[in-house]
N, C-alpha and C positions, 0 to 999 in steps of 0.2 A: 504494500500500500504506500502510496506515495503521500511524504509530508507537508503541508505547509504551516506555514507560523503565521498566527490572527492577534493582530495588535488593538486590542482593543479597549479603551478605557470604561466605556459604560459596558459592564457585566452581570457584577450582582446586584444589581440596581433591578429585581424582577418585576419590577412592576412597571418600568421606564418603557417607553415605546424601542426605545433606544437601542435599550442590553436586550428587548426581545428578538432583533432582527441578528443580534449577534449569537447568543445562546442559542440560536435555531442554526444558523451557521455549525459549530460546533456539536452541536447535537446529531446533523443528518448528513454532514458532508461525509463521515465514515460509509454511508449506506453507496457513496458514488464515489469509491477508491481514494477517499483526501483523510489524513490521519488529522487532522487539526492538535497546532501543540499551542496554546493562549497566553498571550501575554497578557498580567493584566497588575494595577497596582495595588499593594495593601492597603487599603483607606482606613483599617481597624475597625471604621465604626458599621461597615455594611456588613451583613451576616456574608456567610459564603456556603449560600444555597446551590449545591450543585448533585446533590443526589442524582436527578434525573440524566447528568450529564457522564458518560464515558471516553473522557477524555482527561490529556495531560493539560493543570491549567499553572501556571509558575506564577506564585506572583511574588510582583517587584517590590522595593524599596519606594517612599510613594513621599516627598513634599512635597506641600502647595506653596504658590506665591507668599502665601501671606506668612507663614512657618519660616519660609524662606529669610525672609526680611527680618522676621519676629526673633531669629534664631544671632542671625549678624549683630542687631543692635543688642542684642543679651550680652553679648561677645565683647563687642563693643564697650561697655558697661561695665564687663567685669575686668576687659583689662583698664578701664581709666580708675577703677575701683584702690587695683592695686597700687595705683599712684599718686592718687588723691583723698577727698577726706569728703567725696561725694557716695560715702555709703549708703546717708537717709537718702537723699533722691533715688538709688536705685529701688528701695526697697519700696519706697509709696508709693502707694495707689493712684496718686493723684498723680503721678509722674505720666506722660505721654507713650503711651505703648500703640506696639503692632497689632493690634487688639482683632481676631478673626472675624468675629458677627460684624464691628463694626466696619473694617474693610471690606467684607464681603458685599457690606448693601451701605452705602454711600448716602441713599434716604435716612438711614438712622442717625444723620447729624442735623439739627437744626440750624445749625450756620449755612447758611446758602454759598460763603468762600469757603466752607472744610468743604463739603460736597464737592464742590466744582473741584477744589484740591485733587482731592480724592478720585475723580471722573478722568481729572487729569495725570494722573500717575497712573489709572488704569490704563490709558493710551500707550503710555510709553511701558512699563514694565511690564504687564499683561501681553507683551508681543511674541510670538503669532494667540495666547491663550495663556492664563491663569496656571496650565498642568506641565509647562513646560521645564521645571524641574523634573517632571519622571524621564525627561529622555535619559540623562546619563545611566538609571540602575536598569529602565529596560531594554535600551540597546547593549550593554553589558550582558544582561543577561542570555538575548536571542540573538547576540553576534556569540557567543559560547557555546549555544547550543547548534550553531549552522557550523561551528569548525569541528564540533566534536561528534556530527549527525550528518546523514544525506537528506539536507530540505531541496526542497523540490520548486516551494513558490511563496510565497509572501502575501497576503490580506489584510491593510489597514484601512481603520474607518474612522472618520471623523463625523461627529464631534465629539472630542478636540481636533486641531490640527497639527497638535503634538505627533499624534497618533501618525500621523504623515513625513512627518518629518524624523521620526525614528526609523520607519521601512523606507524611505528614502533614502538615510545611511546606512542600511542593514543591506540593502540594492548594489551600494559602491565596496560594499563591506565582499559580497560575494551579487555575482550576477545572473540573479534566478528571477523566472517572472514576477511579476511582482502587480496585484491588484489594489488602486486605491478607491475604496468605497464610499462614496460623498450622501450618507443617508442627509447631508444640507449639502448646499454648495457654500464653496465658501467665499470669495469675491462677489460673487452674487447672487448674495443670498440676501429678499428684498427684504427680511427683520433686523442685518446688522449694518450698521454706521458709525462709520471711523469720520475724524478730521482730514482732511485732505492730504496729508502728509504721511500720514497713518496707511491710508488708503490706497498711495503710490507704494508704500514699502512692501505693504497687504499683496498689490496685484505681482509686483515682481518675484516678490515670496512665494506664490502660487505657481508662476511660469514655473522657476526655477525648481521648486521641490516635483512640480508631475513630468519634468522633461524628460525624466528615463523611467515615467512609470509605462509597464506593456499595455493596462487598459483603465479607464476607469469608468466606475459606476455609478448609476444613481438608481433612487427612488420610482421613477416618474419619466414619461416621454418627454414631458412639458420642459422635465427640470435636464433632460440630455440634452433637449434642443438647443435651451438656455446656455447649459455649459459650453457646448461645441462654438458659441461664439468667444472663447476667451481661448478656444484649446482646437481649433481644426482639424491640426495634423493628427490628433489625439483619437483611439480607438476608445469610444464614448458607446458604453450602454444599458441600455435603462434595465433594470431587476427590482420588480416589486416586490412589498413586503409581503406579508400573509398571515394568516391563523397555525397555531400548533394545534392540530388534533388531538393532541393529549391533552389539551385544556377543557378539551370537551367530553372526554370519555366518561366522564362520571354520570352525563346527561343520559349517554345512554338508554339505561334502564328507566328515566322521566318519558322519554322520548316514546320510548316503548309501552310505556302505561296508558300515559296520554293517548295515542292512537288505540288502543285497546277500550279506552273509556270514555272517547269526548265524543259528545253528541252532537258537536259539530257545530251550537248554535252557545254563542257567548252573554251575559247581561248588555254590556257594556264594550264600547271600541274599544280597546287598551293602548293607548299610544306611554312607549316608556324612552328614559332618558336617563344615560348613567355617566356619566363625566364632569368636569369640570365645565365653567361656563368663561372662567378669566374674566372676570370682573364686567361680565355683563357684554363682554366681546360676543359671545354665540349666546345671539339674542330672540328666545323664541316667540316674541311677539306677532309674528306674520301669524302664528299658528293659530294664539286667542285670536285675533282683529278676527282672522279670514273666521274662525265659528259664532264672534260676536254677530256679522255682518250675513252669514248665511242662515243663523236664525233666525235674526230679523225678518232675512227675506222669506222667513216659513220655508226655509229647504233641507234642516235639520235640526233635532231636538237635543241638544247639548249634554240633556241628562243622559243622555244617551253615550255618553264620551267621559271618558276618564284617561288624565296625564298623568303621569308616575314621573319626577322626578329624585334618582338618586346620586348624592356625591352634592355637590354643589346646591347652591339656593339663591345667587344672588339675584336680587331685585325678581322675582318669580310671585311671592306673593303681590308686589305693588301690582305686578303686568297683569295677573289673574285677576285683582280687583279694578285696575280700567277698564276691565272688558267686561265685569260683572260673572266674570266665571270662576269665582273661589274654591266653591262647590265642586268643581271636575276636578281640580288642580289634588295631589298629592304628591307629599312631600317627605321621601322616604328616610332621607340625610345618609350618610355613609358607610355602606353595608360591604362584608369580603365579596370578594369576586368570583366567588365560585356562589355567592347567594343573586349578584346580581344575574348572572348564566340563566339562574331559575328563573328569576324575574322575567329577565326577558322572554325564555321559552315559551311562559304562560302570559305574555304579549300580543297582540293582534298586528300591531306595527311598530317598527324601529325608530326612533327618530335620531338623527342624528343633524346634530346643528353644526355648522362652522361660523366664522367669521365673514363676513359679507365684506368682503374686501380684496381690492384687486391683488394684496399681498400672496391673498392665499392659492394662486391659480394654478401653480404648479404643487399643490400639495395634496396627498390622499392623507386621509387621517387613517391611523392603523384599526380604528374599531367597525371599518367598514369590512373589513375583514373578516371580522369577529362576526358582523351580522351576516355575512353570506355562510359560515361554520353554524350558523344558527337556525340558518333555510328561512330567515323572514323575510316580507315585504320592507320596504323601506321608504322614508320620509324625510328625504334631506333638504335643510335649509344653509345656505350662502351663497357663493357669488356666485354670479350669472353664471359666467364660463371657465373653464380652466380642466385637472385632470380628471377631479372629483366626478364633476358633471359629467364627461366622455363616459369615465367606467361607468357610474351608474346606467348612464343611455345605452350603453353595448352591451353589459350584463345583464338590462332589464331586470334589475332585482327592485325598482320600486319609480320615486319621481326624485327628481332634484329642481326646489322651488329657490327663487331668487327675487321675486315682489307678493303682492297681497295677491293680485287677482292670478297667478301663478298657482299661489298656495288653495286660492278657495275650489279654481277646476281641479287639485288632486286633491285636496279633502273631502269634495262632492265627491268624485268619483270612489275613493274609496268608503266613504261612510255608505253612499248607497248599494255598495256591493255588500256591507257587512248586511245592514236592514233585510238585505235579497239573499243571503247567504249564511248569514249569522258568523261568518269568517270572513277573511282577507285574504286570497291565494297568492302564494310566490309563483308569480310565468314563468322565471329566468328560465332557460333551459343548457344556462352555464352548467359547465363539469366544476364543481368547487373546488376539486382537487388540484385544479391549476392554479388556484390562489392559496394555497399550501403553502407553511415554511417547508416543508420539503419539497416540495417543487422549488423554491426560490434557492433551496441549497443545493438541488440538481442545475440548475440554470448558472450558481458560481463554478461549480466542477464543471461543466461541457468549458465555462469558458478557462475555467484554468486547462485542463486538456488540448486549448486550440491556441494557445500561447508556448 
């Protein structure tokens, strides 16, 4: 079996969208000839859930910026210590420290000049990213294991961009194929903004670290397209994410019940919703307007509808009382995720909200996934166009609304198929098994094989 080594900083982070596209990586690429051997760093405080996983995972010696810093002026400190007679200053509290939380988020100072200080030192020291102390313990590490082992090919994925610049030296170190996986892009990537100066070192940074990668991947058509303008000569392609099957296996036996016992005809619609909403970003207001306004018109009975939100709450009650629909709204607040599974199974419809914002246009969110693993219909709200809306329209697993009267022809349409049918049918006549992490872990092996 042929090796490669996966550079990856988000891992046991299991609940991250992040570490799920990588621990499937390692998980299934043994089933398509790829030994996976993982880099990854000690962070101490994230558990290291790996049961499921059979594979070699090393991990590294692990500062952050801010320990970085915090460790030199200790240093600092203690040698002015031994020559002066500034020992209270060290010792109090009140002294000026590298302080983590408050480094880490910049709002936490009230001075509007520490802040900007603060934004401003992210600029310059934060360069290319925050993680970039782990390069020296885990290119040590995985330039050790390539002289004292036959690796075969290389897998880094950002974010971080750390993570790039380690297999970038790991590439010059011995010259084996080497893939870098852009689950972001990173020059342009339309959530990050640097200063202009910032910006120019960013972009050359990038030339330079993928100019000897063999290929690199993304997310998204939208988001290759995108790249292929910064990178031409670049063998650029796109690999989705997907569902692990074994998140769902326990459903099983629900699944099997349920068809054994449902009559087929439900009280009520069940529209449900389990994520985060980011401060009122994924804003499900189209959803109340369009059944405030379609009652009115006598074309559906509300009671007849119940919302399930779980995980998030904001601004959900106000939205449900502008509309005068309090009454449908439920508000489950933050359940594990093998409870929301259930939830949803015993769902009529998915809903899934985005950001309505041109930002988002090259982005799938990873719970789209999770609802085609689920076999539901689906009710997506955000922007117009971009990748979301394509899969949905080609998979037929449901509608993707972008204004009110958008939203009100798919909620007629599906509320009067429940009234006709007492359920909501999935048409897709998708194989879901192509939107598998193991498919997405057979699609890195074909292409490590063709490099």
């Amino acid at each position: 079996m042929k090796k490669v080594i996966l550079i990856a900083f988000y891992f046991n982070q299991v609940n991250e969208i992040a570490s799920k596209r990588l621990r499937a990586l390692a998980k299934y690429l043994p089933q398509f000839g790829w030994e996976p051997i993982v880099i990854v760093p000690d962070l101490g405080f994230i558990p290291k859930e790996n049961d499921d996983l059979d594979c070699r995972i090393i991990y590294t010696e692990y500062e952050d910026m801010f320990s970085h810093f915090s460790n030199k002026f200790k240093k600092s400190k203690s040698i002015d210590s031994n020559n002066s007679n500034f020992n209270d200053f060290n010792d109090s509290k009140e002294s000026i420290e590298f302080n983590d939380e408050k480094l880490k988020d910049s709002s936490s100072f009230s001075n509007p000049i520490a802040s900007k200080a603060i934004s401003i030192a992210g600029e310059i020291f934060a360069y290319p990213d925050g993680m970039k102390y782990w390069h020296e313990s885990a290119f040590k590490e995985a330039s050790n294991i390539m002289d004292e082992e036959e690796i075969d090919a290389i897998i880094s994925s950002s974010w971080p961009i750390t993570c790039h610049i380690i297999a970038k030296d790991l590439k010059e170190h011995q010259d084996i194929p080497w893939i870098a996986d852009l689950r972001d892009l990173w020059n342009l990537n339309p959530y990050v903004s640097h200063t202009f100066i910032r910006n120019y070192f960013e972009k050359r940074l990038e030339l330079k670290t993928f100019e000897n990668a063999d290929a690199l991947t993304t997310t998204t058509d939208l988001a290759a397209e995108t790249l292929s303008t910064l990178h031409p000569m670049s063998k650029i392609v796109p690999i989705l994410s997907g569902y692990d099957k074994d998140d769902f296996k326990f459903l099983e036996d629900l699944i099997s019940k349920k068809d054994d016992f449902s009559t087929g005809f439900s009280e009520k619609l069940k529209f449900i919703y389990a994520g985060s909403l980011y401060g009122g970003k994924r804003d499900p207001s189209y959803l109340f307007e369009a059944i405030r306004q379609l009652e009115d018109e006598n074309k559906l009975d509300s009671s007849k509808i119940s919302i399930e939100f779980y995980g998030d709450s904001t601004d959900l009650e106000e939205i449900a009382k502008r509309y005068g629909l309090l009454d449908i709204l439920h508000i489950g607040g933050k359940i594990a995720h093998e409870e929301v599974l259930k939830k949803q199974l015993d769902s009529d419809v998915l809903l899934l909200i985005s950001w309505d914002n041109e930002k988002e246009k090259m982005f799938i969110p990873g719970k789209i996934y999770e609802y085609f693993a689920l076999k539901k219909p689906v009710l997506s709200i955000g922007y117009k166009d971009g990748s979301l809306k394509d899969l949905i329209e080609e998979t037929k697993v449901g509608y993707h609304v972008s204004n009110l009267e958008s939203t009100k022809v798919a909620l007629l349409d599906i509320y009067n198929e429940f009234i006709e049918k007492g359920t909501v049918e999935l048409r897709s006549d998708i194989n879901i098994e192509d939107y598998s992490m193991e498919n997405m872990a057979k699609k890195f092996a074909d292409l490590l094989n063709e490099l």
